[in-house]
TORKOL-4160 file (C-alpha; in steps of 0.2 Angstrom, whole numbers, padded with zeros to 4 digits, m for minus):
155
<pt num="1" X="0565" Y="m0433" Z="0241"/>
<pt num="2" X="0551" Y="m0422" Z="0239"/>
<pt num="3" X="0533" Y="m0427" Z="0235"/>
<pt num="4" X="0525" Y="m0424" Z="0216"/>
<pt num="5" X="0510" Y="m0413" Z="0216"/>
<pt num="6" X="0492" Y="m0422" Z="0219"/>
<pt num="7" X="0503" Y="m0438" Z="0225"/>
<pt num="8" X="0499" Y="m0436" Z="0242"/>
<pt num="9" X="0505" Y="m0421" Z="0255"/>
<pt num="10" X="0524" Y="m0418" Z="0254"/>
<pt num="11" X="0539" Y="m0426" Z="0264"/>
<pt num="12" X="0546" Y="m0413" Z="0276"/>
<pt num="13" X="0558" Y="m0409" Z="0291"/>
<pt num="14" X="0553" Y="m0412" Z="0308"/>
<pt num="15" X="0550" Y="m0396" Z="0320"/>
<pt num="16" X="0559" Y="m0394" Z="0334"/>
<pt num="17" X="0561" Y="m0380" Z="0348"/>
<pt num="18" X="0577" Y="m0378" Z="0359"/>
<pt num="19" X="0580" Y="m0365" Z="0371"/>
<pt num="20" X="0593" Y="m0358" Z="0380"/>
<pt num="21" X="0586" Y="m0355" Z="0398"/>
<pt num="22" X="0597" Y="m0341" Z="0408"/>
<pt num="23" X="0599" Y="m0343" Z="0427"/>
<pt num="24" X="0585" Y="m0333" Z="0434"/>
<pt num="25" X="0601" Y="m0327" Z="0447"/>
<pt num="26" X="0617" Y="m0328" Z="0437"/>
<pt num="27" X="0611" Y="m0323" Z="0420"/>
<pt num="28" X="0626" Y="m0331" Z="0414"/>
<pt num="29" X="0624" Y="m0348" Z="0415"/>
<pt num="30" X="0611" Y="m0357" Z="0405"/>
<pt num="31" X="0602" Y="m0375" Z="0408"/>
<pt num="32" X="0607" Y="m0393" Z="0399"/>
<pt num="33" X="0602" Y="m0407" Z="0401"/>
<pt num="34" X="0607" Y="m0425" Z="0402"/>
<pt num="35" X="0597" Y="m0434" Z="0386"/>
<pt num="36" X="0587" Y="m0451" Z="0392"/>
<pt num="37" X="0585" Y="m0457" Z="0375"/>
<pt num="38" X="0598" Y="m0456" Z="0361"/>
<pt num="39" X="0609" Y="m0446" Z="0355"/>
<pt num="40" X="0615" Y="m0449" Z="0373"/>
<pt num="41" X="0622" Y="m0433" Z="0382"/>
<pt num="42" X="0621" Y="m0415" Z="0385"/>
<pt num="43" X="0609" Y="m0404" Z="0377"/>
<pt num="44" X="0599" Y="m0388" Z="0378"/>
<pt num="45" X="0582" Y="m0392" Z="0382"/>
<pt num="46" X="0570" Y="m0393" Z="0370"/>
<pt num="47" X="0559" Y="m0405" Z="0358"/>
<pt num="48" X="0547" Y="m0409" Z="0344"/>
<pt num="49" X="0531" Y="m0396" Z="0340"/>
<pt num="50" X="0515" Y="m0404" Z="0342"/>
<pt num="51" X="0502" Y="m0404" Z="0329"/>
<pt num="52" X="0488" Y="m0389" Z="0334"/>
<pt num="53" X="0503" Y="m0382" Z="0345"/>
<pt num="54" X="0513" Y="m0363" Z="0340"/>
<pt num="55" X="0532" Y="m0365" Z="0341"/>
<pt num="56" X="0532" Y="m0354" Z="0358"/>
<pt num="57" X="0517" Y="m0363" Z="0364"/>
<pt num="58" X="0530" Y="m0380" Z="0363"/>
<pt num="59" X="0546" Y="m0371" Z="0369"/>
<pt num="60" X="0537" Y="m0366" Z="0384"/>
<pt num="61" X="0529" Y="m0384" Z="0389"/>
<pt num="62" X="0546" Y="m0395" Z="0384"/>
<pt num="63" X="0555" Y="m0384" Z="0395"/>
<pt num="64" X="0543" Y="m0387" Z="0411"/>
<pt num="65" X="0541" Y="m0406" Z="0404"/>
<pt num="66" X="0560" Y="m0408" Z="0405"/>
<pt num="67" X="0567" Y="m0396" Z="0419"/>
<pt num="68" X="0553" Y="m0392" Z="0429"/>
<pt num="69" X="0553" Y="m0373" Z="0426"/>
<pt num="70" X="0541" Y="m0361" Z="0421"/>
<pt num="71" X="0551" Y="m0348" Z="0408"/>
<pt num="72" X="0549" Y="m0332" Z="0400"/>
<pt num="73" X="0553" Y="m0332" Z="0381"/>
<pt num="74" X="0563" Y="m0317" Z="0377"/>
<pt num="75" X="0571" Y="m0319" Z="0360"/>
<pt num="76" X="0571" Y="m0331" Z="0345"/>
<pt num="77" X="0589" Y="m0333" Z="0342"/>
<pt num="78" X="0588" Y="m0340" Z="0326"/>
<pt num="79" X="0582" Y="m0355" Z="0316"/>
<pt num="80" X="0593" Y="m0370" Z="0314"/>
<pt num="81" X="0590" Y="m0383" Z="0300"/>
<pt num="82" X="0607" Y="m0390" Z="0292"/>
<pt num="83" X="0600" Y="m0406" Z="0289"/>
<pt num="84" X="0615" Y="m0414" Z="0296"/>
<pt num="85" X="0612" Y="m0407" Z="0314"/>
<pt num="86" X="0600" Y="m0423" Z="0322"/>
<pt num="87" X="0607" Y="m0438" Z="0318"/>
<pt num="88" X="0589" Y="m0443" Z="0319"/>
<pt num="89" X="0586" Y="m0435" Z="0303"/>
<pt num="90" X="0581" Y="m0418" Z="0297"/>
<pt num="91" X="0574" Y="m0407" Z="0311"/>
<pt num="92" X="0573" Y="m0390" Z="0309"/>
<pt num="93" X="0573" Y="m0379" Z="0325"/>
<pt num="94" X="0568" Y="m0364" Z="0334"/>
<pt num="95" X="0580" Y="m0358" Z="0348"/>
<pt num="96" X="0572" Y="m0346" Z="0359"/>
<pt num="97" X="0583" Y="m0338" Z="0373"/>
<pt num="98" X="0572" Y="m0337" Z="0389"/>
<pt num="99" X="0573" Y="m0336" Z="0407"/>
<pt num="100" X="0569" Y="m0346" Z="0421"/>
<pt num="101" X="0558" Y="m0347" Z="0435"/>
<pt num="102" X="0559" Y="m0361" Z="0451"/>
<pt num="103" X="0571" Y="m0374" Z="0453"/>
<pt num="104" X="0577" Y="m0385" Z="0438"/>
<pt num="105" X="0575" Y="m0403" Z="0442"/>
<pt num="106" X="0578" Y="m0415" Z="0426"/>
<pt num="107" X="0562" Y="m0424" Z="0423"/>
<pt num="108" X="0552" Y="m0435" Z="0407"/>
<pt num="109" X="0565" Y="m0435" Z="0395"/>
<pt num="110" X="0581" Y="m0430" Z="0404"/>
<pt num="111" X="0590" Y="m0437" Z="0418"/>
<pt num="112" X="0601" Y="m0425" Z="0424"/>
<pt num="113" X="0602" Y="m0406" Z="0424"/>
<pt num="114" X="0614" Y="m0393" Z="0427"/>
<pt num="115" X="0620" Y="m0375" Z="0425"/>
<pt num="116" X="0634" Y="m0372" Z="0412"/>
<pt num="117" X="0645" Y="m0358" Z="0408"/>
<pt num="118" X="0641" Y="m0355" Z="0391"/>
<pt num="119" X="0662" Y="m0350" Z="0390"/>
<pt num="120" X="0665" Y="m0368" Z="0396"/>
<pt num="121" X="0670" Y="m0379" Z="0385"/>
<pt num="122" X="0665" Y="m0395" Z="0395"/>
<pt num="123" X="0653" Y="m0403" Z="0394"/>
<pt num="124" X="0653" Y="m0408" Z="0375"/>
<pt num="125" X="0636" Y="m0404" Z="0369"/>
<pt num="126" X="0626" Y="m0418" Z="0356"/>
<pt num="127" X="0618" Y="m0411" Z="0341"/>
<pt num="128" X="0624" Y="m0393" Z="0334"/>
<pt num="129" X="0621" Y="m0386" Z="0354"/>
<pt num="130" X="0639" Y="m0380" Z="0354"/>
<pt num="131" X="0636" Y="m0369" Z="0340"/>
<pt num="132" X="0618" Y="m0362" Z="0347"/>
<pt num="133" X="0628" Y="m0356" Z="0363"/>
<pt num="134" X="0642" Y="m0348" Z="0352"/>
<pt num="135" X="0626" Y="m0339" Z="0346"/>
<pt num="136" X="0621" Y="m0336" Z="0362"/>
<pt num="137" X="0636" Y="m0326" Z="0367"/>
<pt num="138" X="0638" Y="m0317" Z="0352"/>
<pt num="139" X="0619" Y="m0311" Z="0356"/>
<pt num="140" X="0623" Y="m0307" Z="0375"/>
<pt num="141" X="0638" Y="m0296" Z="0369"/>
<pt num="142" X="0631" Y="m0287" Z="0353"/>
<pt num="143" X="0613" Y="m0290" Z="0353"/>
<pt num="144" X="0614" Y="m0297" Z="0336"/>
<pt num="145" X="0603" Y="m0315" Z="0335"/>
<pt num="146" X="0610" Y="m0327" Z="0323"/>
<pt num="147" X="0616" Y="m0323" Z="0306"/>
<pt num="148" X="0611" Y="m0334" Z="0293"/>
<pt num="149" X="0622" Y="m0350" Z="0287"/>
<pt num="150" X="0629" Y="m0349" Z="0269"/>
<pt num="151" X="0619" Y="m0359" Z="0257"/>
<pt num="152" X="0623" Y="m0375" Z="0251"/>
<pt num="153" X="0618" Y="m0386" Z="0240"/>
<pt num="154" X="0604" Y="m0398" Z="0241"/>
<pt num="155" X="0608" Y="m0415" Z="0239"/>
């Protein structure tokens, strides 16, 4: 539901920023983390925009709040916003590719942390994460960032 004009300011998605954090040795292998709150499991790190803060700006802190390392963005991937992807409810999401620097410790809201190999199948991943690292290799193979999603209907 969107809000009437001069009823009050309107109702929108959430912003959110992921990024997929490459192994500052083995480019390979990206960074996930074990989620403290729910959806419980794996995920790329990531989290919501502040008010007063750019998308960049948020990408960089939530990844030092969460893993402990200080990145380098190098791409945006793509925008994700299928309203279906947070079971949360509508987020819409910038996924930057970046590159890590220190050690990755899980920290705030995650409790674990790991190195996965984006080919891996294992560990399943919560939200459309799967599909952001299927990106991800497309984009380390061609160079191509993500192509957008068919439309669909609203509603």
């Amino acid at each position: 539901m969107t809000c009437l004009e001069g009823s009050g300011p309107p109702v929108t998605p959430r912003v959110a920023v992921d990024l997929v954090i490459r192994h500052p040795a083995q480019p390979g292998r990206v960074l996930v983390i074990e989620r403290r709150n729910p959806p419980h499991g794996w995920a790329l790190p990531g989290g919501f925009v502040d008010v007063g803060e750019s998308a960049e700006h948020a990408a960089v802190r939530e990844a030092r709040e969460e893993t402990g390392l200080e990145v380098e963005l190098e791409v945006l991937l793509g925008v994700y916003s299928d309203p279906e992807r947070d079971p949360r409810g509508h987020t819409v999401s910038a996924v930057y590719i970046a590159r890590g620097r220190g050690e990755a410790k899980a920290a705030d809201d995650a409790t674990d942390c790991a190195w996965l190999d984006p080919e891996d199948p294992d560990p399943v991943l919560v939200f459309d994460h799967r599909r952001i690292l299927d990106d991800y290799r497309r984009w380390r193979l061609t160079g191509e960032t993500a192509a957008p999603r068919p439309v669909r209907k609203a509603g």
